[in-house]
MARFIBA-834138 format. One record per residue (C-alpha): residue in one letter; x, y, z; residue number from 1. Coordinates in steps of 0.05 Angstrom, whole numbers. Example, Ala and Ser with C-alpha at 12.3 -4.5 7.8 and 13.67 -1.06 7.14 Angstrom:
<recs>
<rec A, <246, -90, 156>, 1>
<rec S, <273, -21, 143>, 2>
</recs>
This chain:
<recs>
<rec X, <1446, -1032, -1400>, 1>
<rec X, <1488, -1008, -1330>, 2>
<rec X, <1449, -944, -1310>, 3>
<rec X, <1511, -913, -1286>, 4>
<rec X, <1555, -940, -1342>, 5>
<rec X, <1563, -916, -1425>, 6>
<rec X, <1538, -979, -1467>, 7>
<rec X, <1597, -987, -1511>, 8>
<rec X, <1594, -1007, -1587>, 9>
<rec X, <1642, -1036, -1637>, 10>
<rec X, <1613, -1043, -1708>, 11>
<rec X, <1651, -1086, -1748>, 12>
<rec X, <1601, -1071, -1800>, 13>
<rec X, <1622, -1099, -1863>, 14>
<rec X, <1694, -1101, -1850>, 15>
<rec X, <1696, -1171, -1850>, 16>
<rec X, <1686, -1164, -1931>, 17>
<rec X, <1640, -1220, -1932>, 18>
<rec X, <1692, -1276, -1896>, 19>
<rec X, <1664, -1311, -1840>, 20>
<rec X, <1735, -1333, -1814>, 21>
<rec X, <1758, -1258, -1810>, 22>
<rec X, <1675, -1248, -1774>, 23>
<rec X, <1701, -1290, -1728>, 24>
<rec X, <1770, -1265, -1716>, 25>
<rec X, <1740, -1198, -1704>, 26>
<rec X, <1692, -1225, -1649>, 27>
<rec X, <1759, -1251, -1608>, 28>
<rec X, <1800, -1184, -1619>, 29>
<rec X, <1741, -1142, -1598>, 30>
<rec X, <1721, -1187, -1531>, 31>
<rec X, <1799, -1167, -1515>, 32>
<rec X, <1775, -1088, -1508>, 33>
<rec X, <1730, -1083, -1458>, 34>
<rec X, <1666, -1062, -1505>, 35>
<rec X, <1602, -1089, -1476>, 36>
<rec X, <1572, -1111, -1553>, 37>
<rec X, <1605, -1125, -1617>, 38>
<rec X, <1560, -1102, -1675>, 39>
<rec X, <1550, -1134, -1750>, 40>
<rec X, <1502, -1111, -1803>, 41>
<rec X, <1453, -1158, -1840>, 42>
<rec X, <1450, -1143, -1910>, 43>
<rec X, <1397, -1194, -1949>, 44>
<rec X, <1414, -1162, -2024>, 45>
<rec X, <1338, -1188, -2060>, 46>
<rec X, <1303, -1158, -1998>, 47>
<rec X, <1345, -1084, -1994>, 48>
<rec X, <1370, -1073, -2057>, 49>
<rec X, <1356, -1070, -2131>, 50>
<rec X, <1397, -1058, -2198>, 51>
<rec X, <1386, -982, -2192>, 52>
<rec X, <1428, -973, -2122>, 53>
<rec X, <1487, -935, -2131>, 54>
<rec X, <1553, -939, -2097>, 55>
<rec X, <1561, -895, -2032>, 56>
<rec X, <1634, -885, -2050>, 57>
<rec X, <1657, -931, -2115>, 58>
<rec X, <1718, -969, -2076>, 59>
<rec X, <1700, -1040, -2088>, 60>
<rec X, <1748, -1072, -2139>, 61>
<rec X, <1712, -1144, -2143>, 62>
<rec X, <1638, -1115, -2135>, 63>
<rec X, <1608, -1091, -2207>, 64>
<rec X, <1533, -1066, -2171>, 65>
<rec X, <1524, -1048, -2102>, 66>
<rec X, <1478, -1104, -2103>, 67>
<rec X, <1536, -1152, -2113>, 68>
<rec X, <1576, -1122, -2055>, 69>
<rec X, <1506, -1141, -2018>, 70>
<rec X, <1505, -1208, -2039>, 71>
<rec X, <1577, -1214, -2020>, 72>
<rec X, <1566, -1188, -1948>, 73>
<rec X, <1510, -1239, -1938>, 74>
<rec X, <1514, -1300, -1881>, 75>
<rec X, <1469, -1352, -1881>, 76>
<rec X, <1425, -1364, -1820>, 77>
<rec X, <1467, -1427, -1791>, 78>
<rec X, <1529, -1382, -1806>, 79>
<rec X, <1496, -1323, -1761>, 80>
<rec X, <1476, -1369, -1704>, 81>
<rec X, <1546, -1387, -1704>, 82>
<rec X, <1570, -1314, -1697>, 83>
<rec X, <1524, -1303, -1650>, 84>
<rec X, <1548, -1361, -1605>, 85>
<rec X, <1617, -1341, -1602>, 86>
<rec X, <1601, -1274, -1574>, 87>
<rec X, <1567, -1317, -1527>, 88>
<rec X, <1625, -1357, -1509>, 89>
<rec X, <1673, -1294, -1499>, 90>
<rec X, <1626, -1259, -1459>, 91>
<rec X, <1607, -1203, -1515>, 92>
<rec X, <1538, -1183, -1539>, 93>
<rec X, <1515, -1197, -1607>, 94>
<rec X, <1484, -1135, -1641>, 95>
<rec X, <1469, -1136, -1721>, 96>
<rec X, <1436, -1075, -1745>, 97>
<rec X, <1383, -1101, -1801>, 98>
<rec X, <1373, -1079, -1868>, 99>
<rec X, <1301, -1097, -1890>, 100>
<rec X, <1240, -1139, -1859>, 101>
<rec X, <1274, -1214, -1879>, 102>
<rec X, <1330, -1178, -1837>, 103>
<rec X, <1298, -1175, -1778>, 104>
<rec X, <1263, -1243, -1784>, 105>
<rec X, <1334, -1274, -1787>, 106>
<rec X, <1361, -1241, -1729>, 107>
<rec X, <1305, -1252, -1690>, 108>
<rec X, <1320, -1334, -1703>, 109>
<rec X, <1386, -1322, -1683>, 110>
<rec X, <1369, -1284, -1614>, 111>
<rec X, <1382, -1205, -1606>, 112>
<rec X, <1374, -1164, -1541>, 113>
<rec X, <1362, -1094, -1577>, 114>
<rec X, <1365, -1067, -1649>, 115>
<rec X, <1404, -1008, -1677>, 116>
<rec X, <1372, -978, -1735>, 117>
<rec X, <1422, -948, -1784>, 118>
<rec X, <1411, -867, -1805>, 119>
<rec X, <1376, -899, -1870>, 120>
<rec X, <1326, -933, -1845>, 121>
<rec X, <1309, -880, -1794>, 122>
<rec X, <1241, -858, -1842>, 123>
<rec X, <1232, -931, -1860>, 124>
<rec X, <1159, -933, -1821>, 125>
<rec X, <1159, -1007, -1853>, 126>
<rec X, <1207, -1031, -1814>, 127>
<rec X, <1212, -985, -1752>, 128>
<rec X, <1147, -1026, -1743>, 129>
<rec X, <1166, -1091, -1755>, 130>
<rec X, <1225, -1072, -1705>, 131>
<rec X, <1183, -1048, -1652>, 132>
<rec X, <1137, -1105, -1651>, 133>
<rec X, <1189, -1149, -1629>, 134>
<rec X, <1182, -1114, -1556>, 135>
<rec X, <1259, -1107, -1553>, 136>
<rec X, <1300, -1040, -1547>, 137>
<rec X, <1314, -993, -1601>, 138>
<rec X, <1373, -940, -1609>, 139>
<rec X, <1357, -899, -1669>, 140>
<rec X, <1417, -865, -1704>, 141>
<rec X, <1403, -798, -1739>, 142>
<rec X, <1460, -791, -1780>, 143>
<rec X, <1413, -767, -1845>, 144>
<rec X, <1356, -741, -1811>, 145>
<rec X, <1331, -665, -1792>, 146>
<rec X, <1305, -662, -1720>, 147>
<rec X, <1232, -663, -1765>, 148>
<rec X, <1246, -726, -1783>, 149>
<rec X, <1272, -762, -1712>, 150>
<rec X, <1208, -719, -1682>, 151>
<rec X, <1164, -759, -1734>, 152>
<rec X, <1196, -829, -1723>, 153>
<rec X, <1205, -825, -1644>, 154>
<rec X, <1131, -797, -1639>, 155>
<rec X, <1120, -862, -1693>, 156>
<rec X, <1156, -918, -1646>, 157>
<rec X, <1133, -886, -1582>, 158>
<rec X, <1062, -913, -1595>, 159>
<rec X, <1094, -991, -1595>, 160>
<rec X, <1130, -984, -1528>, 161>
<rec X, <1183, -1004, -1528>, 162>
<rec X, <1244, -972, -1497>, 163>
<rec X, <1279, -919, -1544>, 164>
<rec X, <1358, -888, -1546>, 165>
<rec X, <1378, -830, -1600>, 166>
<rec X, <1453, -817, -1614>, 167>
<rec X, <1483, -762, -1647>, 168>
<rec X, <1514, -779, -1717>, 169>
<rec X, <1544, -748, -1784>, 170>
<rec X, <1538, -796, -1849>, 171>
<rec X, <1616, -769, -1873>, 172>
<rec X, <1661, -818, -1872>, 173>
<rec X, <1714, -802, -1837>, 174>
<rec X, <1681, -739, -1798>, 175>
<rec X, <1722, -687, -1796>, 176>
<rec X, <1730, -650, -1720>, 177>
<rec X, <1685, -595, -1752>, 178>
<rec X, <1621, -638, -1768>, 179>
<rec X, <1616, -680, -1702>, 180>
<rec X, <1560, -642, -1673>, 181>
<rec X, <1581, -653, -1602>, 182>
<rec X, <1526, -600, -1586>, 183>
<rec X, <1469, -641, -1611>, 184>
<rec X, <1477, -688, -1551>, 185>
<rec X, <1452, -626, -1511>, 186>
<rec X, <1399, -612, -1557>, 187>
<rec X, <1375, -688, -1571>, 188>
<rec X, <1371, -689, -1486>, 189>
<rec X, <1325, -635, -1483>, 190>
<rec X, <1282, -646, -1543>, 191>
<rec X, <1268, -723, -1521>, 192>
<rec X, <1268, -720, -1443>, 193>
<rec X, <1274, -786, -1414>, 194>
<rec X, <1306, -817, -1473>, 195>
<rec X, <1378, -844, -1465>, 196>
<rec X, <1424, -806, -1517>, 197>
<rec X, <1499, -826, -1546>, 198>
<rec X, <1549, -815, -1605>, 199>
<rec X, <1550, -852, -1663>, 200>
<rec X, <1623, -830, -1695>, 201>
<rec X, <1660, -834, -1748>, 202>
<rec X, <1719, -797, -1748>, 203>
<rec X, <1763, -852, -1744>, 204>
<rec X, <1794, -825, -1670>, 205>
<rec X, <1786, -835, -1597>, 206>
<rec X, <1771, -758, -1575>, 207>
<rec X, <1691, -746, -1599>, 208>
<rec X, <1670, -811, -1557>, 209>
<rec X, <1712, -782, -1490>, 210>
<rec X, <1682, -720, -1500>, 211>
<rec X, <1608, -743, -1514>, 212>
<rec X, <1621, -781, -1436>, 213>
<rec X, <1623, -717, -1416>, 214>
<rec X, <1562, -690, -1443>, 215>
<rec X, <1523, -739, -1424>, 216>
<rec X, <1520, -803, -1472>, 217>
<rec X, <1501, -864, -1449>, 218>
<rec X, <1522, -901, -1509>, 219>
<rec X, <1573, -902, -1557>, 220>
<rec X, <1590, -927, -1622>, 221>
<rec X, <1644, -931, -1680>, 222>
<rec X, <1671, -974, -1731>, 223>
<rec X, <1731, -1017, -1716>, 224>
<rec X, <1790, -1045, -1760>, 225>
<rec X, <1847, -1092, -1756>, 226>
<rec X, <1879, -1036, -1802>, 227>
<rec X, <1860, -966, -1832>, 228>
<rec X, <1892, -986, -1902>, 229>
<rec X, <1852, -1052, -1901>, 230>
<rec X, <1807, -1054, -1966>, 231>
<rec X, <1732, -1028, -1954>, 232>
<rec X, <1698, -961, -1947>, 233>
<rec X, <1708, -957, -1871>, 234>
<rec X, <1771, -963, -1862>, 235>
<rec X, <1790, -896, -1853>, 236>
<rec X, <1729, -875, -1806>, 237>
<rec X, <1749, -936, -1754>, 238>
<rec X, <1784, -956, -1696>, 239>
<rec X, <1836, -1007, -1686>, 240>
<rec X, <1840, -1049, -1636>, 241>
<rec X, <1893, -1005, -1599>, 242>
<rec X, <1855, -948, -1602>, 243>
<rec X, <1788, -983, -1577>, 244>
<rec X, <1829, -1001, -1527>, 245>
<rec X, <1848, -941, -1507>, 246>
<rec X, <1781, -917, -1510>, 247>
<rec X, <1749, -960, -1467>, 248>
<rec X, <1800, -944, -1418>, 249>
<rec X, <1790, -873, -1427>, 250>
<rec X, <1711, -876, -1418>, 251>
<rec X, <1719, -921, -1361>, 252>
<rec X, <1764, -877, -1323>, 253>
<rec X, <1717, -807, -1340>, 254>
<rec X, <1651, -840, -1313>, 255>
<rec X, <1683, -858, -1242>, 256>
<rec X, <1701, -786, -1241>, 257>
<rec X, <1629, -756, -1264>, 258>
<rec X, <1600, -807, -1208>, 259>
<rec X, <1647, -800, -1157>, 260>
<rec X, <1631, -723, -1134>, 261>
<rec X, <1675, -681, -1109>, 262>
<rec X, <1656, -632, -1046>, 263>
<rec X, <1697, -566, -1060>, 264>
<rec X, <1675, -541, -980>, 265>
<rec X, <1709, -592, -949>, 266>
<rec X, <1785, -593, -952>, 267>
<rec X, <1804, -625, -883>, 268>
<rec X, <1836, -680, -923>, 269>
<rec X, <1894, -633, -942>, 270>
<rec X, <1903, -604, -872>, 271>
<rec X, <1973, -633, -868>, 272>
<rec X, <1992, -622, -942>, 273>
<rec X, <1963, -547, -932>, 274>
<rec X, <2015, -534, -880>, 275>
<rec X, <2075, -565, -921>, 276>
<rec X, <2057, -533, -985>, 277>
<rec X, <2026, -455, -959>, 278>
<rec X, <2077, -401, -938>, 279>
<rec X, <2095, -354, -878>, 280>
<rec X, <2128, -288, -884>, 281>
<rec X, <2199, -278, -877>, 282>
<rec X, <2248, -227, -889>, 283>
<rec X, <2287, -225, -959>, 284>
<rec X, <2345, -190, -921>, 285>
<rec X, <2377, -174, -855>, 286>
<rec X, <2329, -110, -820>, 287>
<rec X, <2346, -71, -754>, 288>
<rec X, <2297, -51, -691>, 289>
<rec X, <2254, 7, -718>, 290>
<rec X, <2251, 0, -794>, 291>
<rec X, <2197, 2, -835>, 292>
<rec X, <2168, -57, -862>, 293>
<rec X, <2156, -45, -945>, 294>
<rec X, <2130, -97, -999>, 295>
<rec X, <2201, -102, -1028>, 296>
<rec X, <2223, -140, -963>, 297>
<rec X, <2181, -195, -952>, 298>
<rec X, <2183, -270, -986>, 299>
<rec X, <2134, -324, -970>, 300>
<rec X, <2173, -391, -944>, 301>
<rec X, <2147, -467, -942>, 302>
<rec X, <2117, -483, -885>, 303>
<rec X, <2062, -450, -854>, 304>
<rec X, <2046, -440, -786>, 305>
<rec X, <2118, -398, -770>, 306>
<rec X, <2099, -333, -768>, 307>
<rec X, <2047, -293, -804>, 308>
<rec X, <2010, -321, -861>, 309>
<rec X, <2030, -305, -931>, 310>
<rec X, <1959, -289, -940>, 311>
<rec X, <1967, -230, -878>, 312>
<rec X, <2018, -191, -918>, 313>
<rec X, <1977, -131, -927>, 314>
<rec X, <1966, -125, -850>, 315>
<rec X, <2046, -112, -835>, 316>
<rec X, <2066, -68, -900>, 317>
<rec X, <2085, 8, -860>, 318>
<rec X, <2097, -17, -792>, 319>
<rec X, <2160, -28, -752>, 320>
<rec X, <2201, -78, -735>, 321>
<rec X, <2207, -81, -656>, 322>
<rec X, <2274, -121, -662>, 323>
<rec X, <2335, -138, -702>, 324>
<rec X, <2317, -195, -751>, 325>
<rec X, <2365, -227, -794>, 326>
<rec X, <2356, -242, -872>, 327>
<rec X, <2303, -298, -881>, 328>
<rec X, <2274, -311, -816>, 329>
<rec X, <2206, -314, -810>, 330>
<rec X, <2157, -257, -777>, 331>
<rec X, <2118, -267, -725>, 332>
<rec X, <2057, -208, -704>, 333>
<rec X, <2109, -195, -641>, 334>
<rec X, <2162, -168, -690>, 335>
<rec X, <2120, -115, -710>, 336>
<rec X, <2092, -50, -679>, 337>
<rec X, <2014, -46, -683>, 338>
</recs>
């Protein structure tokens, strides 16, 4: 991960519904947007799940147990080595987050740089470990957990080594502007000092990942869609390919301004716009030799250096004019009396 540069992350999840062919059409859309990793989920039903799981939200019309929709999400290991090698071949990295230990044995056959742990498996000590002993990096989301609960599971993986990320994130789906908890990023920098921090997001638009740039985040991540009305219970809490898009452009373009500063002292670059865009004083109407000077009769005129500065008003208000000066002609310090 680019010290100086947001690690960008487009879960495809399970929006692929299980087809490999639309797994893989995904992978080429996605390489299209700029993101730097395109992320799946392995689901291995016998090892996650059981007969007593309910439905998150019951949307599935083909599905009758969670534990089918599992099943039906499920690639074989040939079939993730495969999925793997196209993001290969168009340059994107291949991220799955896994669901149990056989999980993590699979993907580490098929070759991962770093794992993302989903906000359920966040007190999963079983796996955390099983995780960490594979030496490679870990962002940890917190979507369902108190700051009790990340203090418990960071102090937990600390002890392995290996090198740790936190991002902020709300289990709704979509989030609505209200439950983002853009202030968290604050909080999760402070509380873990040293530890990179991001935005996991849901809300199914561009604005919480610009803003999270902002405050900080070094990595970002959200769901992604060819369309919100596809079929699925993420849908409506990603990103299409537009908008992704969009975003990446949008993230790209805020970091060059965090790391390009800005010195507010020095203005010598605008020396010659200064003196086209400021003013000098001039007369709003025709005065004679001897009259007073009052507020009412002065404009400021484009450009400076003709006179007095607009800025020098103050200094000529009550004096008099030492000669007859016609209606918007500028003033110079020898038209007036000291």
């Amino acid at each position: 991960m680019h010290s100086q540069n947001c690690f960008i992350i487009a879960e495809i999840g399970q929006a692929h519904e299980g087809s490999l062919g639309m797994a893989h059409s995904y992978i080429d859309a996605v390489a299209d947007t700029g993101v730097d990793a395109i992320k799946f989920q392995t689901h291995i039903a016998e090892a996650e799940s059981s007969e007593y799981e309910p439905f998150r939200v019951k949307f599935s019309y083909e599905d009758e147990s969670r534990y089918d929709y599992w099943k039906r999400m499920e690639f074989s290991l040939e079939q993730w080595r495969g999925i793997k090698k196209h993001c290969d071949d168009v340059g994107i990295e291949f991220m799955s987050s896994p669901f149990s230990n056989m999980a993590v044995d699979l993907l580490e056959d098929v070759g991962v740089n770093k794992y993302k742990i989903g906000s359920g498996e966040v007190n999963n000590f079983l796996i955390l470990e099983k995780i960490a002993k594979t030496g490679k990096e870990i962002i940890l989301s917190s979507g369902m957990s108190s700051f009790d609960d990340l203090d418990q599971s960071i102090k937990f993986l600390k002890k392995f080594g290996n090198s740790i990320s936190i991002l902020q994130c709300t289990t709704k789906y979509p989030t609505s502007e209200i439950d983002i908890g853009l202030n968290i990023l604050h909080e999760l920098k402070e509380r873990y000092d040293g530890l990179k921090i991001g935005l996991s997001d849901h809300s199914g638009t561009i604005y919480p990942s610009l803003a999270a740039i902002s405050l900080g985040a070094k990595i970002l991540e959200f769901h992604v869609t060819f369309d919100k009305n596809m079929f699925g219970p993420d849908s409506r809490s990603s990103l299409t390919l537009k908008e992704v898009g969009q975003l990446v452009e949008g993230v790209r373009f805020i970091e060059k301004s965090i790391n390009h500063k800005v010195d507010k002292r020095d203005n010598s670059q605008f020396y010659e716009l200064k003196n086209i865009f400021e003013k000098s004083l001039a007369l709003n109407q025709s005065m004679n030799k001897g009259d007073i000077i009052k507020f009412e009769d002065l404009e400021a005129k484009k450009p400076s250096g003709h006179g007095i500065a607009a800025k020098e008003y103050q200094e000529i208000i009550g004096k008099k004019l030492t000669r007859n000066i016609n209606k918007w002609c500028f003033l110079t310090k020898e038209d007036v009396s000291e």
